[in-house]
C-alpha positions as CSV (number, residue, x, y, z in Angstrom):
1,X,-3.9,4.7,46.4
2,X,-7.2,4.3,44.7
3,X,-9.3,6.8,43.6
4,X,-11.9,5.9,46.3
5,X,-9.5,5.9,48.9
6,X,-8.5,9.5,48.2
7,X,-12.0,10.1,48.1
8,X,-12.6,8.6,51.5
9,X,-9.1,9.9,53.2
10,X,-10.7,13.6,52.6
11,X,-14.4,12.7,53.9
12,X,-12.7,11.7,56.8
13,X,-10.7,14.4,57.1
14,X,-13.3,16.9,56.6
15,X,-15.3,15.2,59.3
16,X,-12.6,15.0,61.9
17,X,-12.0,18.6,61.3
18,X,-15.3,19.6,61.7
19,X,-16.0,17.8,64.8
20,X,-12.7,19.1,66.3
21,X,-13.4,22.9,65.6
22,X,-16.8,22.6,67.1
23,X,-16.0,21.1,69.9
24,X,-13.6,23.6,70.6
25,X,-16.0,26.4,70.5
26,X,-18.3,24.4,72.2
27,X,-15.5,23.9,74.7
28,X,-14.9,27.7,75.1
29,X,-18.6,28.8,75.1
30,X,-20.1,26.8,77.4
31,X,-17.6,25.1,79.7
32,X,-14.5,27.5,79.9
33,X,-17.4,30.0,79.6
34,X,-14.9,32.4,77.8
35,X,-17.2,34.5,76.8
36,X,-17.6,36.0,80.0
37,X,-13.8,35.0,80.8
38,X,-12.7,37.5,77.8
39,X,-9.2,35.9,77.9
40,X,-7.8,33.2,79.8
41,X,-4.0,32.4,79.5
42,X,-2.6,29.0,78.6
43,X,0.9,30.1,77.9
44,X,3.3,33.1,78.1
45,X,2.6,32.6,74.3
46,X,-0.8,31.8,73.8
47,X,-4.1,33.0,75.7
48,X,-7.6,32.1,75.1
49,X,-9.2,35.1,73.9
50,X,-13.1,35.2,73.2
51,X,-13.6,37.4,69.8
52,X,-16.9,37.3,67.7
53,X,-15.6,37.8,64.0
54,X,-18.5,38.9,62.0
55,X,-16.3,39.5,58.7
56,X,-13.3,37.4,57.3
57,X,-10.1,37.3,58.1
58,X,-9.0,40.2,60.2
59,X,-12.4,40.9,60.6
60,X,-12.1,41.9,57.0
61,X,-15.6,42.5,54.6
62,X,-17.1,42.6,58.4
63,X,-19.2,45.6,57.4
64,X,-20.9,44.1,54.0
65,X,-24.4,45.2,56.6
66,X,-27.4,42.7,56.4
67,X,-26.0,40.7,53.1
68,X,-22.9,39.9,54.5
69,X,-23.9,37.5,56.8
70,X,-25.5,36.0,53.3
71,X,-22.4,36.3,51.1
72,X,-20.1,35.1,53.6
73,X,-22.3,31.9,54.1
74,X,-23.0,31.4,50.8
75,X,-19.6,32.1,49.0
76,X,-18.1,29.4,51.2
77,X,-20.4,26.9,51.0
78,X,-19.9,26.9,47.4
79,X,-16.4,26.6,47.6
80,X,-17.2,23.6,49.6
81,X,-19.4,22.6,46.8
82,X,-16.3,22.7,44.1
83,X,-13.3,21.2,46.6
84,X,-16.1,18.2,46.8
85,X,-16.1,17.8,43.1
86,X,-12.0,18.4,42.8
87,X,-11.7,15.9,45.6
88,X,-13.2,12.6,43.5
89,X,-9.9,13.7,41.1
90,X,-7.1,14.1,43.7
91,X,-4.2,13.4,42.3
92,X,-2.7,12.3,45.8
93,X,-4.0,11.4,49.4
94,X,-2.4,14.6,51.0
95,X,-4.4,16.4,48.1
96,X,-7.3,14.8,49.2
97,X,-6.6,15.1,53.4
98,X,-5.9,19.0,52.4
99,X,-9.4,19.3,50.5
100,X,-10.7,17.9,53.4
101,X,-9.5,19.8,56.1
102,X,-10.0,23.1,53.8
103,X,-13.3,22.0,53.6
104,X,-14.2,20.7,57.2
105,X,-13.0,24.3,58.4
106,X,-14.9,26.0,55.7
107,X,-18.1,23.9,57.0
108,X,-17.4,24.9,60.6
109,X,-17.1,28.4,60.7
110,X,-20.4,28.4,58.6
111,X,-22.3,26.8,61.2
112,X,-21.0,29.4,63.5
113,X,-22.4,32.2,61.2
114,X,-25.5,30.4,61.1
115,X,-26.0,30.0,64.5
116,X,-24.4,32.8,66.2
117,X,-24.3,35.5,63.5
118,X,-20.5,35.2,63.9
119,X,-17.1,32.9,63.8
120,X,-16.2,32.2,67.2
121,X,-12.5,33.1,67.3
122,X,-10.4,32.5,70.7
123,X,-6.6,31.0,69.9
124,X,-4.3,34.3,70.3
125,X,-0.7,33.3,69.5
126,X,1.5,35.8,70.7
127,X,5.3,36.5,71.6
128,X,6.6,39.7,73.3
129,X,4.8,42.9,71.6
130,X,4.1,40.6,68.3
131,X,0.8,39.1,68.3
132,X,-1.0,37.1,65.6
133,X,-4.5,37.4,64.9
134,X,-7.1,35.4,67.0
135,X,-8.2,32.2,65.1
136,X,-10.0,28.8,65.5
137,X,-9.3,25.7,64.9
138,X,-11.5,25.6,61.5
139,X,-9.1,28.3,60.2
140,X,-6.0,26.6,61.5
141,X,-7.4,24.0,59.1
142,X,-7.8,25.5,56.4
143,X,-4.2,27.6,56.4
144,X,-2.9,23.7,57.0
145,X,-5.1,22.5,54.1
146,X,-3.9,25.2,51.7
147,X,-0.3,25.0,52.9
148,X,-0.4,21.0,52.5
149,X,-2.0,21.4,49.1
150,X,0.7,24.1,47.8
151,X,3.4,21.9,48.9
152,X,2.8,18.5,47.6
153,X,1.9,20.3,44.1
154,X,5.1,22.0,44.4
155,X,6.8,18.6,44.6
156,X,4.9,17.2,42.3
157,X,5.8,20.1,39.7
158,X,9.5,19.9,40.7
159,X,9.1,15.7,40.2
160,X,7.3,16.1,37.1
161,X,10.0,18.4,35.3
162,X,12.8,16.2,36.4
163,X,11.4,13.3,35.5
164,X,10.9,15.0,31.6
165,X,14.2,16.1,31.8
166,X,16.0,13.2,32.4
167,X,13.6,11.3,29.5
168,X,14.7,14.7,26.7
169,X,18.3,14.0,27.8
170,X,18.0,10.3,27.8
171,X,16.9,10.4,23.7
């Protein structure tokens, strides 16, 4: 796959992401009205549970005061600014789809904070008394993304030192 190709494969996945993730939330905020819902369930496993995360994951750094809504704006967008850069030299297109989707969830939850102040958060997994954080689809993303990204260069590593073994043993 060329170069452009890759280049294009994570544009478009950054773009799908993004519209996915806020349509969601639109979704849930004005139509399913879940704000004033608070929780709907969808499945013995999974609910629909309305949760304004003003910090990061696991609400973490949600009490940085009046720069936090700065820094945590900022700091990602600048990520988003160097996965675009790594992007034009993906070595492969899940490289490049995983960049994208990192980067179309990074995007989203930025226009939440920049609207609302906050991420809108609202899938709750859950099973029995264990229960997973609530999440959106723009984080969803960007687990996948990382996940996708560790793998292949995993594989690629593994490929890689085969590939220069068999060539030392072949001499």
């Amino acid at each position: 796959m060329s170069q452009n190709r890759k280049t294009l494969l994570g544009l478009i996945a950054a773009l799908l992401i993004l519209a996915a993730d806020q349509a969601s939330k639109w979704w849930v905020l004005e139509v399913l009205d879940l704000e004033n819902a608070r929780q709907v369930v969808v499945l013995p496993v999974l609910n629909f549970t309305m949760v304004w995360n003003r910090g990061v994951t696991f609400g973490m750094l949600g009490d940085l005061g009046d720069w936090g809504h700065i820094i945590l704006t900022a700091v990602p967008l600048m990520v988003v600014a160097a996965l675009a850069l790594w992007l034009r030299r993906a070595e492969s297109g899940i490289i490049a789809a995983a960049i994208g989707a990192i980067c179309g969830g990074a995007v989203g939850n930025v226009i939440d904070r920049v609207r609302f102040g906050a991420v809108v958060d609202f899938i709750h997994a859950h099973i029995g008394g264990l229960s997973w954080y609530v999440f959106n689809v723009a984080d969803a993303a960007i687990v996948c993304g990382v996940a996708a990204w560790l793998i292949d260069s995993q594989w690629r590593g593994r490929a890689h030192a085969s590939t220069t073994g068999a060539a030392l043993r072949d001499r």
